[in-house]
N, C-alpha and C positions, 0 to 999 in steps of 0.2 A: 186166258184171263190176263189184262194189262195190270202191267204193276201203278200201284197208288204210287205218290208222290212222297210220304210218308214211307212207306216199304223202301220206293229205291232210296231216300235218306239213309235208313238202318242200314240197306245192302251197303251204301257206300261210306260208312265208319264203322263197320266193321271190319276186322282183320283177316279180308279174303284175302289169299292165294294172289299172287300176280296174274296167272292165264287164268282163274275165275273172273279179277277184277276186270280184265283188258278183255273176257270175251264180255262180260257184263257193257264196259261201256262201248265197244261194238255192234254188240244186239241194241242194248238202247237208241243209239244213234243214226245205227243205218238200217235197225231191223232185216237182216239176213237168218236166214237159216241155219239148224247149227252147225252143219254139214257142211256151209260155206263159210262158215264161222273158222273153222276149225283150222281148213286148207288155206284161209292167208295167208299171203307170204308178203313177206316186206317187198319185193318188188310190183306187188299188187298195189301198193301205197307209194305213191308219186309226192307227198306231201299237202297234197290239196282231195284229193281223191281217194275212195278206193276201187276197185273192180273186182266185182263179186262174181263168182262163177253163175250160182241161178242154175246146180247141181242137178233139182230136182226135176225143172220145166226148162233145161237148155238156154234158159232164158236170163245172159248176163246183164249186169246191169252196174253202171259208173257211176257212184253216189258222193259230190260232196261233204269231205267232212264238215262237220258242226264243230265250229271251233272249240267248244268243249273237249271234244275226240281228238282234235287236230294237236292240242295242250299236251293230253294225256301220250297220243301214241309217239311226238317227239318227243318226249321224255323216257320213254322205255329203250330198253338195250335195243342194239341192231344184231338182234338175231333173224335167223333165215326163215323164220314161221312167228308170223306176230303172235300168235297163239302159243306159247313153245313150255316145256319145262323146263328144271333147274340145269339141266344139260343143253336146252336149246334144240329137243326132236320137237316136231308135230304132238299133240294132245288128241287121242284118237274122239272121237265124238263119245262113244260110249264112257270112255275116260270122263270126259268131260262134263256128262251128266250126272257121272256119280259122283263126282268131289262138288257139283254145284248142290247134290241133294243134302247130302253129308252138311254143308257151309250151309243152305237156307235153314238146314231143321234145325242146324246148331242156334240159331239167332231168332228161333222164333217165325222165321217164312215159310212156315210146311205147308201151305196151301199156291205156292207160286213156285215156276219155272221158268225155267230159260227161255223155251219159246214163248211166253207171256210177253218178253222183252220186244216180239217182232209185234205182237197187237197193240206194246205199247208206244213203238215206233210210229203204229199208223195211226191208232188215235191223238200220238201229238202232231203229228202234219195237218191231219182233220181238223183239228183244233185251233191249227194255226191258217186255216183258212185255204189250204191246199185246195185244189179240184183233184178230183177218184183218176184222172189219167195221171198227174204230178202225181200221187201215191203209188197208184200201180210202176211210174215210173221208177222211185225209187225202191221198193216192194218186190220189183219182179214178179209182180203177179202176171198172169196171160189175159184174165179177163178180169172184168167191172167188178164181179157177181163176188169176187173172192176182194177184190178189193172193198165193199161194202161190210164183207163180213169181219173185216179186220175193223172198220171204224166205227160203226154200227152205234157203240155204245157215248161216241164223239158225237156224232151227227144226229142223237135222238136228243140229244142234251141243246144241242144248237139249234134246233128246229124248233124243242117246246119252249126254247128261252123267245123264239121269234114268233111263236106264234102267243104267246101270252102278254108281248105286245101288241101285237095286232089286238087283241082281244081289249087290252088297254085302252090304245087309242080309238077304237071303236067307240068306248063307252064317252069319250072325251069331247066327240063330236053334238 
């Protein structure tokens, strides 16, 4: 389920946790996995880039940051796991999902999770006029079929907006 725009407002003034907020604007921005969320390491991040492992499907993948991210993650400490806690270890995935549940129920987002943030990744590429192989590319997906199902709800929106002009100028002629 992609997060509303509305939702990630709330998520982001509220008073998350630094490794909520920073996997928060991560998943948002380059939609990875939490699993490759987790294992960043700052030498992963060149300053322009990250490089994502693609844990699940072997399949890594180089994603420009969105300068929003690019803000955010030079401003954070240079610890050795961009994900990290108040000591600066890794945040195990399972960690991870529990302090994100704990923080969305506290605020009212008990219907949304973390991986929400990867369908919400792909619906805004959709959105922004992407083609399904530039998503996949960024996405790490392997095939089309998985890339559709992340957008799906992007691309049904932008089809009936075009086809009810059609339908328009139809009657116009």
């Amino acid at each position: 389920l992609a997060w509303s725009e509305e939702q990630m407002t709330k998520f982001e003034t509220s008073s998350a946790p630094v490794e909520l907020m920073t996997a928060y604007m991560v998943a948002r921005y380059t939609g990875p996995r939490r699993s490759d969320i987790v294992g960043l390491m700052r030498s992963h991040y060149d300053g322009t880039s990250l490089a994502i492992a693609g844990s699940k499907n072997q399949n890594p993948v180089v994603v420009p940051v969105h300068a929003t991210l690019k803000v955010y993650l030079d401003a954070q400490p240079q610890t050795l796991y961009i994900i990290a806690d108040a000591l600066g270890r890794p945040v195990s995935p399972t960690l991870l999902t529990h302090k994100m549940r704990e923080h969305l129920d506290s605020i009212g987002l008990v219907d949304l999770h973390l991986h929400g943030l990867r369908h919400t990744a792909g619906k805004a590429l959709a959105e922004a006029g992407c083609s399904p192989h530039e998503i996949q590319a960024v996405l790490g997906h392997k095939t089309l079929q998985m890339v559709e199902r992340y957008t799906k709800e992007a691309n049904q929106k932008k089809l009936a907006g075009a086809a009810v002009i059609r339908m328009e100028n139809r009657n116009k002629t």
